[in-house]
C-alpha positions in Angstrom: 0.0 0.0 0.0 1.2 4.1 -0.4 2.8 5.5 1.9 0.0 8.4 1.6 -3.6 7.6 1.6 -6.6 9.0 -0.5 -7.7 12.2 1.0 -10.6 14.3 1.1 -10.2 18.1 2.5 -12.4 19.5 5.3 -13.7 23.0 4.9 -15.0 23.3 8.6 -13.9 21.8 12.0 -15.1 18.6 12.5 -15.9 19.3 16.1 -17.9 22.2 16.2 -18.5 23.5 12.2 -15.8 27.0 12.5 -13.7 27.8 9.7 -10.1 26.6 9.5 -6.8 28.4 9.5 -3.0 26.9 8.7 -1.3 25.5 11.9 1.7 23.6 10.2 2.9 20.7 8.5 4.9 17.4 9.2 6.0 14.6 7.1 4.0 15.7 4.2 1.0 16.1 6.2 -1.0 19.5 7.2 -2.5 20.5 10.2 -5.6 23.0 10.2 -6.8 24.9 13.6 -10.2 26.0 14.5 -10.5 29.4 14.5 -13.8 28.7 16.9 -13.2 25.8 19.2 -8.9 25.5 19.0 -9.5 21.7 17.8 -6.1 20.5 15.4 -7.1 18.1 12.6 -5.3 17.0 9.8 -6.5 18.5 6.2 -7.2 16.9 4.0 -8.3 13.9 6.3 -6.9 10.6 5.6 -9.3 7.7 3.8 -10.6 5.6 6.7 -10.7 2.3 3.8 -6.6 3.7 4.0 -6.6 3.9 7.3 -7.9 0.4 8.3 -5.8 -1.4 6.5 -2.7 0.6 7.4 -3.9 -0.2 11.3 -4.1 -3.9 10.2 -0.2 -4.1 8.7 1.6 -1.5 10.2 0.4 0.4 13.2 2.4 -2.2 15.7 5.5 -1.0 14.1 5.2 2.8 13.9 6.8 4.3 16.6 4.2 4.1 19.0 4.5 1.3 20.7 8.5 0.9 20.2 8.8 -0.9 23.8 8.0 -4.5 24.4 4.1 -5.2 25.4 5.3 -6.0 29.2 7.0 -2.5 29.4 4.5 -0.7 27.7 2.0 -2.0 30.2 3.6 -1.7 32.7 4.9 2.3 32.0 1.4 2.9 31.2 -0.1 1.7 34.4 -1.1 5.2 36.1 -2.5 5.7 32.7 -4.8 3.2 33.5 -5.4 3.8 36.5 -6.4 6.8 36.5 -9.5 5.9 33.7 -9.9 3.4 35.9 -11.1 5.5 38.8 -12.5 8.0 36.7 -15.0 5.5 35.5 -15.9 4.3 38.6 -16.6 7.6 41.0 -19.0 8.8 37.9 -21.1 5.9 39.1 -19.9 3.3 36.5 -21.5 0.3 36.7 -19.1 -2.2 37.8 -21.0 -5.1 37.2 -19.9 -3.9 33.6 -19.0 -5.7 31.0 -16.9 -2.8 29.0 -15.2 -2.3 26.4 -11.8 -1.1 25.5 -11.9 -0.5 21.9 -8.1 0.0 20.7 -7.0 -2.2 23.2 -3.2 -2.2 22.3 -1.0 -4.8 24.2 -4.1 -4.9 26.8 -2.7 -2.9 29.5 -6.5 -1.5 30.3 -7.6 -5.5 30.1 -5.3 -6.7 32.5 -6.2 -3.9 34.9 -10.1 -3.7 34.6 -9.7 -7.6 35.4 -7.8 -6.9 38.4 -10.4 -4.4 39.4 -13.4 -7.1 39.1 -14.7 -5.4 35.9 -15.5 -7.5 33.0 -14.1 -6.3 30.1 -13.8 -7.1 26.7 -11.1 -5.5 24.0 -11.0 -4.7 20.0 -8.3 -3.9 18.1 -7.6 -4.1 14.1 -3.9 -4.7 15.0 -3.9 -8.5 14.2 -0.7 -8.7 16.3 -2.2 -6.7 19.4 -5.2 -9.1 19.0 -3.1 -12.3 18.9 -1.1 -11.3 22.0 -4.6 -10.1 24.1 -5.9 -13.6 23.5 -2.8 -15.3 24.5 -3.3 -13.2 28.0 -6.8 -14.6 28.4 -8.6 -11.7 26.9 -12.2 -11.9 24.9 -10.8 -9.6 21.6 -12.9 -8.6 18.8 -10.8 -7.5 15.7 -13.4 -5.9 14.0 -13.9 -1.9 13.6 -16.8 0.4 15.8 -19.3 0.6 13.4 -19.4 -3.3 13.2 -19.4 -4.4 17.0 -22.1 -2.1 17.7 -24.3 -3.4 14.8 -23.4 -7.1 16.6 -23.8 -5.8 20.0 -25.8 -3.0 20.9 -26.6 -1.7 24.5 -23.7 -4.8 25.5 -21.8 -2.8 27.9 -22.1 -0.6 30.8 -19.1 1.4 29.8 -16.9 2.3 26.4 -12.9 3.0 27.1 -10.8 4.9 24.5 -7.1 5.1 25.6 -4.9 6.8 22.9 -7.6 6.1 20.9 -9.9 8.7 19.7 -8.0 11.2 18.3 -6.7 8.4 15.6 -10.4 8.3 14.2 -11.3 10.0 11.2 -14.7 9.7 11.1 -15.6 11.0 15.0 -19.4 11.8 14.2 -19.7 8.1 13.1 -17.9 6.8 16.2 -19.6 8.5 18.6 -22.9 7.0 17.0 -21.7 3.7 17.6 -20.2 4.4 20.6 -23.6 5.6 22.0 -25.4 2.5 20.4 -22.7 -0.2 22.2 -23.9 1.4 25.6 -26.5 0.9 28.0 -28.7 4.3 28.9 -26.6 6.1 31.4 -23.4 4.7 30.5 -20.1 6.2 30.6 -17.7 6.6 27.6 -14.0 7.3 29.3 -11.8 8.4 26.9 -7.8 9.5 27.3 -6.2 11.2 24.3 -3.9 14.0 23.3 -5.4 17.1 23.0 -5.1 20.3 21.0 -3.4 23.0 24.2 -0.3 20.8 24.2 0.9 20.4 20.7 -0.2 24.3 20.3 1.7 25.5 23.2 5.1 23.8 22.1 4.1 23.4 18.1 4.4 27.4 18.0 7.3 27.8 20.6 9.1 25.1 19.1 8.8 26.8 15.6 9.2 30.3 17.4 6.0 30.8 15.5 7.1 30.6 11.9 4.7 27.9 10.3 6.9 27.5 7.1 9.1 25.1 9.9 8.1 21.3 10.2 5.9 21.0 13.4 7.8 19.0 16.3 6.5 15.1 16.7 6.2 16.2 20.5 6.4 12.9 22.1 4.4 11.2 19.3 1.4 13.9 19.8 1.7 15.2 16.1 1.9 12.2 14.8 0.3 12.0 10.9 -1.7 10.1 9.5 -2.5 8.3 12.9 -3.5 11.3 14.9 -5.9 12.7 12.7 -7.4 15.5 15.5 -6.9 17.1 18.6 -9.1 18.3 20.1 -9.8 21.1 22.9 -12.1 20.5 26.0 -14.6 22.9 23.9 -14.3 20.8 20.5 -14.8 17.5 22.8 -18.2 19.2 24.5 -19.6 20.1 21.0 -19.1 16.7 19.2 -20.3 15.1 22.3 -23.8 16.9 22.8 -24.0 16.5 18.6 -23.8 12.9 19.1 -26.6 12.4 22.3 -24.2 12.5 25.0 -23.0 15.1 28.0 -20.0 16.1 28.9 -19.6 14.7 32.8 -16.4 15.9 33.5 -12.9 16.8 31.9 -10.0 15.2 34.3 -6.1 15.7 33.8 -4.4 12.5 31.8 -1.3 11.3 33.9 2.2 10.8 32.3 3.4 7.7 31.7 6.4 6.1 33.6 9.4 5.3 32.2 13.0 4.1 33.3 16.7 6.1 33.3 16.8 9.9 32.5 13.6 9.7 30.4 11.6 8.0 33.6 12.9 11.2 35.7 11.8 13.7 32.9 8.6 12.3 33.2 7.8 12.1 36.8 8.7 15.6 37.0 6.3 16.2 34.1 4.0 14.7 36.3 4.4 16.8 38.9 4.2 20.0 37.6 0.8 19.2 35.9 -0.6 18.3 39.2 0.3 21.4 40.4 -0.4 23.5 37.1 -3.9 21.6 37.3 -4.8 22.8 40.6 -4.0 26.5 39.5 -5.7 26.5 35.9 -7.3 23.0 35.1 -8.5 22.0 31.8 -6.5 25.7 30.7 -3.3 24.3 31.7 -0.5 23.7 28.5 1.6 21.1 30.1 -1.0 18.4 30.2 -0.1 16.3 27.1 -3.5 14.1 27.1 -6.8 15.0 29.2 -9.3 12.4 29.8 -13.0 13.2 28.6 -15.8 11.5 30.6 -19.1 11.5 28.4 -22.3 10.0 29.8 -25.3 8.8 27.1 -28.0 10.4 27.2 -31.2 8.9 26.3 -34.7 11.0 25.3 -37.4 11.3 27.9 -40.2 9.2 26.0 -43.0 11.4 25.0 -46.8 11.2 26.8 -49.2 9.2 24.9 
């Protein structure tokens, strides 16, 4: 396959509908801000046919997940966690099942098991898949939009880690997002977001936009990070697709080991305490995790 999909341009955010301006360019690859909501997308956007088979061949090998499945697990752990907890103090319901959709080396899997949640994982990544099963794990390998025509209103809770802003079809995700859950249920999803790769994109490039944008820690990261989106563009495509925004919570670093480890526990706590002072407003926070509850119409009087 190309190295460069089939592309179709956007002429308006795909969050919340505002016109687009130039943010910059990397590996061939163009990024457009929201002049309304601050939301990052790639334009044009990649061909999701493109993009599924490109998840099915190559994403294991891309850069993202350059570590071993034990360490990435393992340095990904207060990751976890942390949606973990979030899930369950918005009144998940923890006789579950859930889902992890993009379930990776099964990190999420392993740790919603040790938690006494039922969960279940999906993954195009026929090699992620493979190694999930060996680990005991119930893994679809099939995309959204199929699983929730197979199994709608299945589980009490939909997790996204890393996961949403590699979608370039949101509006259609969300719709089978909201059709895999029971009424009231949560969908907990941590992703890089658009304050981050802004913040350092521009410093990095001292503001000229001719320069490459910076891969910031795999954030701007074409074609698999298709958007990023701001706490306002997240609020707007939820309420489009029938859910509410129930709360926007700080995404922890990830560990790591040797100079790198130390770089990021110190990451970690600065945005604890820049957090506390600004919240959601705060640039150092690489990933934020979006809580959205289903809503479900009050049935009219007969």
């Amino acid at each position: 396959m190309s190295d460069h999909p089939k592309a179709y341009p956007l002429v308006q955010c795909v969050a919340c509908g505002g016109s687009l301006t130039l943010f910059g360019c990397r590996e061939g690859y163009r990024y457009d801000r929201c002049l309304a909501c601050g939301t990052l997308q790639l334009n044009p956007m990649p061909d999701p046919d493109w993009l599924r088979e490109a998840y099915a061949e190559r994403y294991h090998a891309a850069g993202h997940y350059a570590e071993d499945p034990e360490q990435r697990n393992r340095h990904g752990r207060r990751v976890f966690a942390a949606m973990v907890k979030t899930y369950a103090d918005l009144g998940g319901h923890i006789a579950g099942p859930v889902l992890d959709y993009g379930c990776g080396w099964g990190g999420l899997l392993d740790l919603l098991r040790a938690a006494g949640i039922p969960a279940e994982g999906a993954d195009l990544s026929r090699t992620m898949g493979a190694y999930c099963r060996s680990r005991g794990h119930i893994i679809h390998e099939m995309e959204l939009q199929q699983l929730a025509q197979q199994r709608p209103g299945a589980y009490s809770g939909v997790f996204m880690s890393a996961v949403f802003e590699h979608l370039p079809e949101p509006d259609k995700a969300l719709a089978a997002v909201y059709t895999l859950l029971r009424k009231d249920g949560l969908f907990i999803s941590l992703q890089p977001t658009a304050g981050f790769a802004r913040f350092f994109g521009t410093l990095f490039r001292a503001g000229m936009k001719r320069l490459p944008l910076p891969r910031l820690h795999e954030v701007i990261c074409p074609p698999w990070h298709t958007v990023l989106y701001t706490p306002e563009g997240m609020k707007r495509i939820a309420e489009r697709a029938g859910f509410s925004l129930a709360g926007v919570f700080r995404g922890p670093v990830q560990t790591g080991t040797g100079p790198a480890g130390a770089v990021k526990d110190a990451l970690e706590l600065a945005n604890r305490a820049g957090w506390s002072m600004l919240g959601a407003r705060w640039p150092l926070c690489i990933c934020h995790i979006f809580a959205l509850r289903k809503n479900v119409p009050a049935q009219k009087e007969t």
